[in-house]
Every structure is written in structure tokens, then in C-alpha cells.
KEMARLUM-562101 format. One record per atom (N, C-alpha, C, O): residue in one letter; atom name; y, z, x; residue number from 1. Coordinates in nm, 3 decimals, padded with zeros to 5 digits. Example, Ala and Ser with C-alpha at 12.3 -4.5 7.8 and 13.67 -1.06 7.14 Angstrom:
BEGIN
+------+------+---------+---------+---------+------+
: resn : name :      py :      pz :      px : resi :
+------+------+---------+---------+---------+------+
:    A :    N : -00.569 :  00.780 :  01.319 :    1 :
:    A :   CA : -00.450 :  00.780 :  01.230 :    1 :
:    A :    C : -00.330 :  00.780 :  01.320 :    1 :
:    A :    O : -00.332 :  00.846 :  01.424 :    1 :
:    S :    N : -00.225 :  00.708 :  01.285 :    2 :
:    S :   CA : -00.106 :  00.714 :  01.367 :    2 :
:    S :    C :  00.003 :  00.787 :  01.290 :    2 :
:    S :    O :  00.114 :  00.804 :  01.341 :    2 :
+------+------+---------+---------+---------+------+
//
This chain:
BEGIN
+------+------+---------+---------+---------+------+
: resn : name :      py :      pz :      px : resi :
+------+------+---------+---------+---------+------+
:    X :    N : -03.116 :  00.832 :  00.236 :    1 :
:    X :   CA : -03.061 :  00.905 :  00.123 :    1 :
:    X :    C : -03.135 :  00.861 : -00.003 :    1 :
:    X :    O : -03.150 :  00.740 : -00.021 :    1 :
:    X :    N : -03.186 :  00.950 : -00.096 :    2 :
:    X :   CA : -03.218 :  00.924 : -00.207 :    2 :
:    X :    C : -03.145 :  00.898 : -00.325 :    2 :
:    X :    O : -03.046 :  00.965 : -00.355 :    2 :
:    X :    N : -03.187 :  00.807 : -00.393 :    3 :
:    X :   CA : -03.144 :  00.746 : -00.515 :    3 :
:    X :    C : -03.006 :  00.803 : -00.591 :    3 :
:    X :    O : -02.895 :  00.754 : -00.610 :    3 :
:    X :    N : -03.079 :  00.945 : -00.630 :    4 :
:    X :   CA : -03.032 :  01.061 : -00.707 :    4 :
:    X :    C : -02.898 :  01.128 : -00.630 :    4 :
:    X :    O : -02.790 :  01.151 : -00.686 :    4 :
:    X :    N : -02.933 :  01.157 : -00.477 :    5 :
:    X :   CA : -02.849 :  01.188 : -00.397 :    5 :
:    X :    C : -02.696 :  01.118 : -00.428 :    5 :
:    X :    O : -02.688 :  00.997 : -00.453 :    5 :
:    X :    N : -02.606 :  01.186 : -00.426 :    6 :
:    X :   CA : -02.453 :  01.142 : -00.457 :    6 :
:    X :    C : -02.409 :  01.096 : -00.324 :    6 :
:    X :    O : -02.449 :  01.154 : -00.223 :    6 :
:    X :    N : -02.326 :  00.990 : -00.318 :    7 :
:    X :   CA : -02.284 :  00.984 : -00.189 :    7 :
:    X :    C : -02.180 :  01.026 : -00.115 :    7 :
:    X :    O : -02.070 :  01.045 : -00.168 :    7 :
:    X :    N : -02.196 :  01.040 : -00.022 :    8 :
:    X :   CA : -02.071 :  01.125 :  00.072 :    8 :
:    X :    C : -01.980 :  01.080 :  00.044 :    8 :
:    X :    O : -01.971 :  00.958 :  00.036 :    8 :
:    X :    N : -01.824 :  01.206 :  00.004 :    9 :
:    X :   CA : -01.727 :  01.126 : -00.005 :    9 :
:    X :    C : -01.644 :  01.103 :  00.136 :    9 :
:    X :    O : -01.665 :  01.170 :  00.237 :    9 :
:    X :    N : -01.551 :  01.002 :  00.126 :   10 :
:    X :   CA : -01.507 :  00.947 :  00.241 :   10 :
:    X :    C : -01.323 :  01.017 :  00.260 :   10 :
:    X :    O : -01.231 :  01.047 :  00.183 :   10 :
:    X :    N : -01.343 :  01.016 :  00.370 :   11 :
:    X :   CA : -01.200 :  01.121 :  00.391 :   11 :
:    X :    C : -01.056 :  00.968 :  00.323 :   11 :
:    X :    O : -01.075 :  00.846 :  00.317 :   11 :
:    X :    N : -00.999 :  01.003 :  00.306 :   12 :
:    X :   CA : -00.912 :  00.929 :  00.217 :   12 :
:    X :    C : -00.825 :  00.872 :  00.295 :   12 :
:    X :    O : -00.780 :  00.940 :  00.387 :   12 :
:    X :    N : -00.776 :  00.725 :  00.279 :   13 :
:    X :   CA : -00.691 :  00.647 :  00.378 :   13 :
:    X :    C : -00.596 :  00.583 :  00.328 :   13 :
:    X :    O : -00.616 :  00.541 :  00.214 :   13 :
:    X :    N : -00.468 :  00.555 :  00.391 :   14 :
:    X :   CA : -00.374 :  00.512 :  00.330 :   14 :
:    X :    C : -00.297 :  00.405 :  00.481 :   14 :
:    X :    O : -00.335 :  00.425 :  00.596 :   14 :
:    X :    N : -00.174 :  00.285 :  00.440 :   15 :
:    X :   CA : -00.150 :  00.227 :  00.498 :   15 :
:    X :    C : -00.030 :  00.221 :  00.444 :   15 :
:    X :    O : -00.024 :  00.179 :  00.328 :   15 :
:    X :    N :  00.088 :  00.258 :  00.510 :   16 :
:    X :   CA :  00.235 :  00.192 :  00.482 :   16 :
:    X :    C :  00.275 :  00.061 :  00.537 :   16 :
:    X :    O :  00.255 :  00.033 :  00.655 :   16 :
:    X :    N :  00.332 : -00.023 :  00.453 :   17 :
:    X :   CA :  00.413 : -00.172 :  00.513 :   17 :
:    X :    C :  00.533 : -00.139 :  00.477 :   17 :
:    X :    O :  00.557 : -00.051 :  00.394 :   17 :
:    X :    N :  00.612 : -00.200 :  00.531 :   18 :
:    X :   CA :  00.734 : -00.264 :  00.557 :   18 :
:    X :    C :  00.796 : -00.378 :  00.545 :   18 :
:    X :    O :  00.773 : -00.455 :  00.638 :   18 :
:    X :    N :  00.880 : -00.424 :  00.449 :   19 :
:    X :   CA :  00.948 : -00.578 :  00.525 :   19 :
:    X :    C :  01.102 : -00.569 :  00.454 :   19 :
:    X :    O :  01.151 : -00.511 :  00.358 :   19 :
:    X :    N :  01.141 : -00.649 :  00.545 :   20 :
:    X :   CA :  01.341 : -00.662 :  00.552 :   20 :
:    X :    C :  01.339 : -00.748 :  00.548 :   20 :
:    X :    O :  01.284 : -00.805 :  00.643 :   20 :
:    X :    N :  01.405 : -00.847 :  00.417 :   21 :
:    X :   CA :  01.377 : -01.010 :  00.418 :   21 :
:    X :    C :  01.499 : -01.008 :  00.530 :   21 :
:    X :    O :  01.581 : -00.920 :  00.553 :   21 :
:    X :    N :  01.482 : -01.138 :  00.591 :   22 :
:    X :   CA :  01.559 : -01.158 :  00.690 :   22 :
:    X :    C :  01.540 : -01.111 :  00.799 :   22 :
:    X :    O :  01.622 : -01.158 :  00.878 :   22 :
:    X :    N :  01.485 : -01.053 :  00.837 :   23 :
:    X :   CA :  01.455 : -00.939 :  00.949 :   23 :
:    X :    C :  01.345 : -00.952 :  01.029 :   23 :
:    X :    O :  01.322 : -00.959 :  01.150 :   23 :
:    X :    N :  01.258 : -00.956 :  00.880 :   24 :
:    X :   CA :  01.123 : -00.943 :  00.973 :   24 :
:    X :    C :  01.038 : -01.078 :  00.908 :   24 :
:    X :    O :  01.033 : -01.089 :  00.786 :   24 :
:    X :    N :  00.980 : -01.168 :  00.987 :   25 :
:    X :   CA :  00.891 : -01.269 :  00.914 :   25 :
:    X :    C :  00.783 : -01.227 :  00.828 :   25 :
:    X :    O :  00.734 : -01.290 :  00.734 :   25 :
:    X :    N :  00.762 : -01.150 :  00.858 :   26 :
:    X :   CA :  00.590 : -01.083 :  00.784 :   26 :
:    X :    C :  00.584 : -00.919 :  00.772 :   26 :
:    X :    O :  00.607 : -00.851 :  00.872 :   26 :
:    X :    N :  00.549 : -00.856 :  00.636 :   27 :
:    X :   CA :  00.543 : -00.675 :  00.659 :   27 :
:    X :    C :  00.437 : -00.663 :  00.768 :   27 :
:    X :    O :  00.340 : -00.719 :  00.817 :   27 :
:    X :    N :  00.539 : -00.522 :  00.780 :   28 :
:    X :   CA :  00.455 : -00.474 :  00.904 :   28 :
:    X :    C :  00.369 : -00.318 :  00.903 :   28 :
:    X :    O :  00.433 : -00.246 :  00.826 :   28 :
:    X :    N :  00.281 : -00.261 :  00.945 :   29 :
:    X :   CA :  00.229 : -00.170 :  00.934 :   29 :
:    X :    C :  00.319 : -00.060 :  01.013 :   29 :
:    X :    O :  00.328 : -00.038 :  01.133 :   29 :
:    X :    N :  00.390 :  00.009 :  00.886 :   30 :
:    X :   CA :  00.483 :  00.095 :  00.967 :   30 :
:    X :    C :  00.387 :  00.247 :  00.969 :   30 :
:    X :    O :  00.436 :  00.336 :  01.039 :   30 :
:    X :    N :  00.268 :  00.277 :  00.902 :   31 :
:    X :   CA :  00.194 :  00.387 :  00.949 :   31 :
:    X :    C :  00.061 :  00.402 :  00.865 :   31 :
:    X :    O :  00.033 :  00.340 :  00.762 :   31 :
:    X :    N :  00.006 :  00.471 :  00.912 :   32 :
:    X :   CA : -00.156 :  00.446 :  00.884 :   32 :
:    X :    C : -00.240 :  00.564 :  00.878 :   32 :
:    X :    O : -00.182 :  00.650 :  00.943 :   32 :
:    X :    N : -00.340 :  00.606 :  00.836 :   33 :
:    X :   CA : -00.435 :  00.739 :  00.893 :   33 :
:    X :    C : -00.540 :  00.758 :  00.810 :   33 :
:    X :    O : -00.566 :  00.665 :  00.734 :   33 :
:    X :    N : -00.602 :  00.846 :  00.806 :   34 :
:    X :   CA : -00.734 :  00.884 :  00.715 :   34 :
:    X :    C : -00.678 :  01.125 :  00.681 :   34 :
:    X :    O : -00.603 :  01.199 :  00.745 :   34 :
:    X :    N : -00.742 :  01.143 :  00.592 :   35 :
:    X :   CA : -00.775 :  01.272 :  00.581 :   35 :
:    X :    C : -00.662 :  01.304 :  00.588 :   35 :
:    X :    O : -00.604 :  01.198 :  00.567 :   35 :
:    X :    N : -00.583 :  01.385 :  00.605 :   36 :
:    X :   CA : -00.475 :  01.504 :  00.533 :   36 :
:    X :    C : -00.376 :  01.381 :  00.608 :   36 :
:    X :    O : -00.260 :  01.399 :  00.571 :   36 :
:    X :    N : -00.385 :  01.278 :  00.691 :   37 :
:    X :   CA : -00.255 :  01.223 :  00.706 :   37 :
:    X :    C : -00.237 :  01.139 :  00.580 :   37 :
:    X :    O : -00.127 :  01.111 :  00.532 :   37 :
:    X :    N : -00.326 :  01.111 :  00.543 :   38 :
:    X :   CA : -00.355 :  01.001 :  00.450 :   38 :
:    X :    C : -00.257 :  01.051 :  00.357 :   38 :
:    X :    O : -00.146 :  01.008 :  00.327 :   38 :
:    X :    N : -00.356 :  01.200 :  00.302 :   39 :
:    X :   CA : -00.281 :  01.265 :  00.218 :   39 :
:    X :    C : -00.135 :  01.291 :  00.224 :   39 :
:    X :    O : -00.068 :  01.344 :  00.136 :   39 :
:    X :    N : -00.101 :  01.255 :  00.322 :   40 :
:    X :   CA :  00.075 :  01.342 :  00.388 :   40 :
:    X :    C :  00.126 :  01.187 :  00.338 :   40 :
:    X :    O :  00.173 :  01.182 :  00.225 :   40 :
:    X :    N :  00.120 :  01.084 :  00.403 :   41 :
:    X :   CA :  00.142 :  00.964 :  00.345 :   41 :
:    X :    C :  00.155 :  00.952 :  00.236 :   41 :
:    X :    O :  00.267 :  00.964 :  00.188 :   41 :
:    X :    N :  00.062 :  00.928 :  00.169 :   42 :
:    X :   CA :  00.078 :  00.925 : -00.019 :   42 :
:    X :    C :  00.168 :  01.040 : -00.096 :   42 :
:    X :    O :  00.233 :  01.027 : -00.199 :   42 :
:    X :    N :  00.152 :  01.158 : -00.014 :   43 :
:    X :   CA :  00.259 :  01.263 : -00.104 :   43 :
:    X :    C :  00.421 :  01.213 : -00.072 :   43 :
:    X :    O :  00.505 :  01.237 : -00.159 :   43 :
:    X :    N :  00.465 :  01.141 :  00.058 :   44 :
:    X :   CA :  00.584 :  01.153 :  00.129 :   44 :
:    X :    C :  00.571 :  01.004 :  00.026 :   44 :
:    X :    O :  00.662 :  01.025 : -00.055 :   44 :
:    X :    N :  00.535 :  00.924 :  00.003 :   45 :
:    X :   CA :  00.551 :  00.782 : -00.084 :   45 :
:    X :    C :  00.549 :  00.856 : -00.214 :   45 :
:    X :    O :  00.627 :  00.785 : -00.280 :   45 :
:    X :    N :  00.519 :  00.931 : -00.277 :   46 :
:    X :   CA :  00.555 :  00.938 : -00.444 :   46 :
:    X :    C :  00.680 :  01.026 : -00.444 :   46 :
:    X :    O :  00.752 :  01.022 : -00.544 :   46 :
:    X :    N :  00.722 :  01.126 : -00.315 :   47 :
:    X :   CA :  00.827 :  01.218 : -00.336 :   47 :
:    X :    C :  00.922 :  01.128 : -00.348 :   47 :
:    X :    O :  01.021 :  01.149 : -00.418 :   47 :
:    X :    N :  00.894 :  00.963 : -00.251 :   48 :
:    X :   CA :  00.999 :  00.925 : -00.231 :   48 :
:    X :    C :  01.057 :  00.798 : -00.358 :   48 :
:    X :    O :  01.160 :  00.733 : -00.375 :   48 :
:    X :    N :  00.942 :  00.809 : -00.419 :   49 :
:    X :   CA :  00.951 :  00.698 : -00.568 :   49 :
:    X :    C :  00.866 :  00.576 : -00.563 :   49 :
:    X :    O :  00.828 :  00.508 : -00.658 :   49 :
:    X :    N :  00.840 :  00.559 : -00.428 :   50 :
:    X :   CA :  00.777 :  00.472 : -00.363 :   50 :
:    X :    C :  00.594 :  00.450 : -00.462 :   50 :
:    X :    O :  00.507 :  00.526 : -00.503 :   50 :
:    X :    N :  00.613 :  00.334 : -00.461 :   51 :
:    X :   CA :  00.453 :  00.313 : -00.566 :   51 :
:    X :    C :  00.318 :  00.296 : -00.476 :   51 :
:    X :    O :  00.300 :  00.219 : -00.381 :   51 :
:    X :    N :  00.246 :  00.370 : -00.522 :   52 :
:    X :   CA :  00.098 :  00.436 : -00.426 :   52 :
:    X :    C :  00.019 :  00.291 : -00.505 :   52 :
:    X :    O : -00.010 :  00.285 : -00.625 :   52 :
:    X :    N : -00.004 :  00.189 : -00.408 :   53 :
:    X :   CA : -00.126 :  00.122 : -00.502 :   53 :
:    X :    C : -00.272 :  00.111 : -00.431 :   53 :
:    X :    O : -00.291 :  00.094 : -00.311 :   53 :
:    X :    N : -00.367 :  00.123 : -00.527 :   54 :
:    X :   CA : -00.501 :  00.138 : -00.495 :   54 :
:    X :    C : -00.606 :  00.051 : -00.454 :   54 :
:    X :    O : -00.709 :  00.034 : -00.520 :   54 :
:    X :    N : -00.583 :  00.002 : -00.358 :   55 :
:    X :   CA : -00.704 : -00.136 : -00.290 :   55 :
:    X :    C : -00.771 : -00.130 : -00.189 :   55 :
:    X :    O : -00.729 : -00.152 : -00.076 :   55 :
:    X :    N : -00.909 : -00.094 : -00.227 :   56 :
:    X :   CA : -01.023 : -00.046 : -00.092 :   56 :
:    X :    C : -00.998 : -00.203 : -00.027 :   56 :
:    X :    O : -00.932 : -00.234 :  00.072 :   56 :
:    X :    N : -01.051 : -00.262 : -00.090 :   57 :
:    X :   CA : -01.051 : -00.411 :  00.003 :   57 :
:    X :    C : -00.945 : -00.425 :  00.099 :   57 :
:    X :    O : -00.944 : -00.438 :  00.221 :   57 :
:    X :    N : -00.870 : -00.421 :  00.024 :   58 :
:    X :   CA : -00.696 : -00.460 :  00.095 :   58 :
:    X :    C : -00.684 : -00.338 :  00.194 :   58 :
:    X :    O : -00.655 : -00.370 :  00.309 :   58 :
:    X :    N : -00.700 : -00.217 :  00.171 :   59 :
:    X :   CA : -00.675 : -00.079 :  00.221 :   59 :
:    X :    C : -00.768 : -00.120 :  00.327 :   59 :
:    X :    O : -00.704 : -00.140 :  00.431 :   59 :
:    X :    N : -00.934 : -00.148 :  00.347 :   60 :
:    X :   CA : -01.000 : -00.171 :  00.477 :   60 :
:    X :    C : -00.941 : -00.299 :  00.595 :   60 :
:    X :    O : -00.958 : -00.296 :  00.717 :   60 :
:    X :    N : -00.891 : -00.373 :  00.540 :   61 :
:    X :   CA : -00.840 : -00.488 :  00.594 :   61 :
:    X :    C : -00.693 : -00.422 :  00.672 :   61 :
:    X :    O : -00.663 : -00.433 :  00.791 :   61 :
:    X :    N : -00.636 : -00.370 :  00.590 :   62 :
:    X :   CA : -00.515 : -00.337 :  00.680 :   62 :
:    X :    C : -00.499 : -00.199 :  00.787 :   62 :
:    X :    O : -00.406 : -00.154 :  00.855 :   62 :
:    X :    N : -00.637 : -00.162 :  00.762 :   63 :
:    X :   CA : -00.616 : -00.018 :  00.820 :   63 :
:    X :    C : -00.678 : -00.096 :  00.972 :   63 :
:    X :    O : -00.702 : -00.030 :  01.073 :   63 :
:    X :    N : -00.698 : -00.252 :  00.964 :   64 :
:    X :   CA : -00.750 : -00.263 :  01.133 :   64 :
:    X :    C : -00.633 : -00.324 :  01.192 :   64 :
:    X :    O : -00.641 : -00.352 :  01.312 :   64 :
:    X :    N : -00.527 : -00.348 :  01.132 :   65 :
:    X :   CA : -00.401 : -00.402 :  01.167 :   65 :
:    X :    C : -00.346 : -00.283 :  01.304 :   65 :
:    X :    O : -00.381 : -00.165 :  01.307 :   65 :
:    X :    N : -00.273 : -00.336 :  01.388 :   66 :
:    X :   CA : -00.205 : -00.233 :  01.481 :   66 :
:    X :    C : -00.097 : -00.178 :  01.453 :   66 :
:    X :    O : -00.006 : -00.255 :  01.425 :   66 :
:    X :    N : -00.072 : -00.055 :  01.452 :   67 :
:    X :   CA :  00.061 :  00.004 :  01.408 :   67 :
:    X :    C :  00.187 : -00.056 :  01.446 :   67 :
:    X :    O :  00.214 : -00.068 :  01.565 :   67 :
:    X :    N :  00.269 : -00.094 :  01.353 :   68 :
:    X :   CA :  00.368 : -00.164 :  01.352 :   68 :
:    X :    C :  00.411 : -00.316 :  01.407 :   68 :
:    X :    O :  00.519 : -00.357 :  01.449 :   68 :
:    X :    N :  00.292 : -00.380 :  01.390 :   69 :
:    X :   CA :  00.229 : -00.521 :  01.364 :   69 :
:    X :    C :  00.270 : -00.565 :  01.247 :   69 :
:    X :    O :  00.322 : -00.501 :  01.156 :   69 :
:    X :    N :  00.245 : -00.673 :  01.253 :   70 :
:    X :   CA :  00.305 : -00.781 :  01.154 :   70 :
:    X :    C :  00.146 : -00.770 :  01.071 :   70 :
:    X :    O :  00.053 : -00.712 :  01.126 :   70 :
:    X :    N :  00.135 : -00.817 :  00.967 :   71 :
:    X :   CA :  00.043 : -00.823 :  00.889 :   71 :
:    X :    C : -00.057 : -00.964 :  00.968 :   71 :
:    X :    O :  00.002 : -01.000 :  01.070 :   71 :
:    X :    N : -00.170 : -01.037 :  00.948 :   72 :
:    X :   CA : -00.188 : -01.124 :  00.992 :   72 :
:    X :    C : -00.164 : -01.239 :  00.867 :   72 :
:    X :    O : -00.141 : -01.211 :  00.749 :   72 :
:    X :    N : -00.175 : -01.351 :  00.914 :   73 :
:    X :   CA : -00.143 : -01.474 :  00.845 :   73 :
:    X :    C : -00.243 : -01.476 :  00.703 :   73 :
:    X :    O : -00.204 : -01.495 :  00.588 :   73 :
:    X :    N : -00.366 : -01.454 :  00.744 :   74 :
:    X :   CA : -00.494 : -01.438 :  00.684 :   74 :
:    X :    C : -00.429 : -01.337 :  00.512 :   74 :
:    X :    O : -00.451 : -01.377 :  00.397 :   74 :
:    X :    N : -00.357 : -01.219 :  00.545 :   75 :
:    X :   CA : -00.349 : -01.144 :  00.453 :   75 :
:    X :    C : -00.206 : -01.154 :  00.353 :   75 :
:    X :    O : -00.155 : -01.076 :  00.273 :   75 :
:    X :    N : -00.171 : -01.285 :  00.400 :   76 :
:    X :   CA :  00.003 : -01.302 :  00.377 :   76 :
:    X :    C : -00.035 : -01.326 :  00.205 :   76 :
:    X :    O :  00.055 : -01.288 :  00.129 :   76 :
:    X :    N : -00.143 : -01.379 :  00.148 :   77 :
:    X :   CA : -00.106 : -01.453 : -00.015 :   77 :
:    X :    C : -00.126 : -01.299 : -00.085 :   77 :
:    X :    O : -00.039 : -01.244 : -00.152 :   77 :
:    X :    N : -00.251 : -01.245 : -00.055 :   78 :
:    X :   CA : -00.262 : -01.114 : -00.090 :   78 :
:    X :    C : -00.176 : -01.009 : -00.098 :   78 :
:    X :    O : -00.147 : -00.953 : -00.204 :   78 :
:    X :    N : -00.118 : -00.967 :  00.054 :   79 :
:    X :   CA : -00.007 : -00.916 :  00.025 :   79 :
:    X :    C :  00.092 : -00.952 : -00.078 :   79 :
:    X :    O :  00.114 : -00.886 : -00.179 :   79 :
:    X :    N :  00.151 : -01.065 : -00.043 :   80 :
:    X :   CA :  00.248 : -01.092 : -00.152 :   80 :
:    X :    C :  00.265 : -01.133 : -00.294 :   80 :
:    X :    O :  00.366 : -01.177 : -00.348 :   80 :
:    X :    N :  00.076 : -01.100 : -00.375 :   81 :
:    X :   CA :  00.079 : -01.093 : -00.462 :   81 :
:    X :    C :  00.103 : -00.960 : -00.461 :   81 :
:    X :    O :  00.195 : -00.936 : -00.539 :   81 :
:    X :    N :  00.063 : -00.863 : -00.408 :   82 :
:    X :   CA :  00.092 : -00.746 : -00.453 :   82 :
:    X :    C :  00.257 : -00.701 : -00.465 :   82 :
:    X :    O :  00.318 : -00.644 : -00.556 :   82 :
:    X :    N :  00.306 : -00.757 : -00.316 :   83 :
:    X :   CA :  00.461 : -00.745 : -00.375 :   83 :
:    X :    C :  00.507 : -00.792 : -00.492 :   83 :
:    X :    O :  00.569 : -00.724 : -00.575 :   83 :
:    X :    N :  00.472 : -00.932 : -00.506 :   84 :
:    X :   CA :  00.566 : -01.025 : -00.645 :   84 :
:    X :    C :  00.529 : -00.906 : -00.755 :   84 :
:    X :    O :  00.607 : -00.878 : -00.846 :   84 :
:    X :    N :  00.387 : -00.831 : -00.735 :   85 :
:    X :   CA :  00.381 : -00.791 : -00.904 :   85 :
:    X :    C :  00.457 : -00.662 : -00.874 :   85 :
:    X :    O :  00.509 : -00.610 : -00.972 :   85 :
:    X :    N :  00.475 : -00.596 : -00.749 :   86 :
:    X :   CA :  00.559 : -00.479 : -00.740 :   86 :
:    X :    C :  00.702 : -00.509 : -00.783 :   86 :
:    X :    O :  00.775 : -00.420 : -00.826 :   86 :
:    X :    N :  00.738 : -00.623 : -00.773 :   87 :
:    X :   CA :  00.871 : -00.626 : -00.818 :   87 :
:    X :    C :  00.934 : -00.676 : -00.947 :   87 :
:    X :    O :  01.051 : -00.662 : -00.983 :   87 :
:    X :    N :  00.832 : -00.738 : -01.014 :   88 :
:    X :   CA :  00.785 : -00.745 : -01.151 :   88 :
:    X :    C :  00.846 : -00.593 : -01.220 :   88 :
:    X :    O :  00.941 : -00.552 : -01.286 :   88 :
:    X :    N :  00.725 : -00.545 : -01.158 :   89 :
:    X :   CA :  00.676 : -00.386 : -01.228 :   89 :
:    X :    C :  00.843 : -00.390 : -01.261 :   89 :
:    X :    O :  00.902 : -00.438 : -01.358 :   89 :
:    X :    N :  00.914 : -00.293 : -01.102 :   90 :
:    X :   CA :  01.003 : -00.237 : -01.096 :   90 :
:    X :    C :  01.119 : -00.333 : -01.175 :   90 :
:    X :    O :  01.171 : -00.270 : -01.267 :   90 :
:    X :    N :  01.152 : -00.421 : -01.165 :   91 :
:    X :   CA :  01.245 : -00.522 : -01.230 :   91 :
:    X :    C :  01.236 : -00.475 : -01.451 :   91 :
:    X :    O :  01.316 : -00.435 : -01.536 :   91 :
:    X :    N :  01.121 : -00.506 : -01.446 :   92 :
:    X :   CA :  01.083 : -00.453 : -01.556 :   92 :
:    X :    C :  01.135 : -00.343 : -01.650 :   92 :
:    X :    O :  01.173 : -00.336 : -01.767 :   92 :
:    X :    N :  01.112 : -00.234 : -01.508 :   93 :
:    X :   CA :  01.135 : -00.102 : -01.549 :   93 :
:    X :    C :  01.286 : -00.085 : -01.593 :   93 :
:    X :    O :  01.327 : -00.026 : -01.693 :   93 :
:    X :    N :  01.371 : -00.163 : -01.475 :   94 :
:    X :   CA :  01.474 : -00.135 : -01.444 :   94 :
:    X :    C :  01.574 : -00.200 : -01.583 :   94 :
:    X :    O :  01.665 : -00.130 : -01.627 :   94 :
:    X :    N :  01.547 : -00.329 : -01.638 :   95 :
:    X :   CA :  01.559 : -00.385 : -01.742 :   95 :
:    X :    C :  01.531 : -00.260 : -01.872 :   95 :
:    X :    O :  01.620 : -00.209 : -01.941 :   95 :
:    X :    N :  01.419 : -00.238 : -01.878 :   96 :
:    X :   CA :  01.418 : -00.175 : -02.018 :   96 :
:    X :    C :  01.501 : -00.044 : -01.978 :   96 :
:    X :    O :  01.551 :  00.009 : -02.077 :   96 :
:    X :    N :  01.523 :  00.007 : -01.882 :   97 :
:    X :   CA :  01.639 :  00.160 : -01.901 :   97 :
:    X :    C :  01.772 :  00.113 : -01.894 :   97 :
:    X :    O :  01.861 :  00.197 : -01.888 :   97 :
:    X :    N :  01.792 :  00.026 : -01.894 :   98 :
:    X :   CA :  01.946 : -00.060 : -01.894 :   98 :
:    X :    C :  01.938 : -00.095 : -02.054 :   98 :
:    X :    O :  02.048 : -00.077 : -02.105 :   98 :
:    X :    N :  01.870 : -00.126 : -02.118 :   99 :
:    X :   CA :  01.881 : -00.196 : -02.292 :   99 :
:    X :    C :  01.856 : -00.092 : -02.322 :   99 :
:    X :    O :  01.756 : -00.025 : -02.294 :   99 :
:    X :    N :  01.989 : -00.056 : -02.413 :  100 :
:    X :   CA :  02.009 :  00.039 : -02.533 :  100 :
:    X :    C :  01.941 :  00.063 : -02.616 :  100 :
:    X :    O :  01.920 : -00.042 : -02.675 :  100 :
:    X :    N :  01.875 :  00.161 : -02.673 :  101 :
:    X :   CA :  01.753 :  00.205 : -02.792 :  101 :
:    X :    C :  01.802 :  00.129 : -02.969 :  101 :
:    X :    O :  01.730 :  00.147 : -03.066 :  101 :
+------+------+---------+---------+---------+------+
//
């Protein structure tokens, strides 16, 4: 491919987790896909309020996980930075629409 040449774009991928404190030791890959599932995924996560976050790294790493597997040990700090700041976010949110203008 030349320089100039743009590069192919890549059909689009997405990964759902899961976790039930108490329940489950580690999230688990509750579904996965590339190309219009991907897409079906991410639309069925924003209908549902659910927060779409964006990480090729993280996104290649978990898309080799087995469906409905536990995450591996390897990806546990990562993951759960991304949770702590997901619940940040939402905590956040949830705080400022509770305090009166």
C-alpha cells in the first residue's frame, strides 16, 4: 500500500462484560462480535443507558477472551480502572441532579 493510500477501514467491534459483586469473582464476557453485531451491541448499550467506552487496546485484548469467561487475571487492574472511573462518572452525575440549582 502506498503512503498516500488511506487505510482500510476495519469492520467495527465491540465487547460486553458483566459482573455481580458477590456472584461472580471476575467480569465476564457476556457478548462480543465485529460488523453490524458490533453495531447491534453498541446501539442495544446506549438504548439501554449503558456507557459505550472506547479502547482499541483493551477492545483487542478482550475480544480473545471466550464468551462468557471470566476476564483473565492479566486484565483485572485495567478493567477495574475502567470500572472505578465508570462509577465515578455515574456517582457524579447522580450527585449533581440530586443538588438543587
Amino acid at each position: 500500500m502506498a503512503a498516500d493510500e488511506p487505510e482500510p477501514r476495519r469492520p467495527p467491534q465491540a465487547v460486553a462484560l458483566a459482573y455481580e459483586e458477590g456472584a461472580d469473582p471476575a467480569p465476564r464476557v457476556v457478548a462480543k462480535g465485529q460488523g453490524y453485531l458490533a453495531e447491534a451491541l453498541i446501539a442495544r448499550a446506549r438504548e439501554a443507558g449503558v456507557y459505550v467506552h472506547r479502547s482499541p487496546q483493551l477492545l483487542q485484548l478482550l475480544m480473545q477472551v471466550d464468551l462468557d469467561s471470566q476476564i483473565p487475571p492479566e486484565l483485572y487492574q485495567a478493567v477495574a480502572e475502567l470500572l472505578a472511573w465508570l462509577w465515578r462518572l455515574e456517582h457524579e452525575d447522580a450527585a449533581e441532579a440530586s443538588t438543587p440549582p
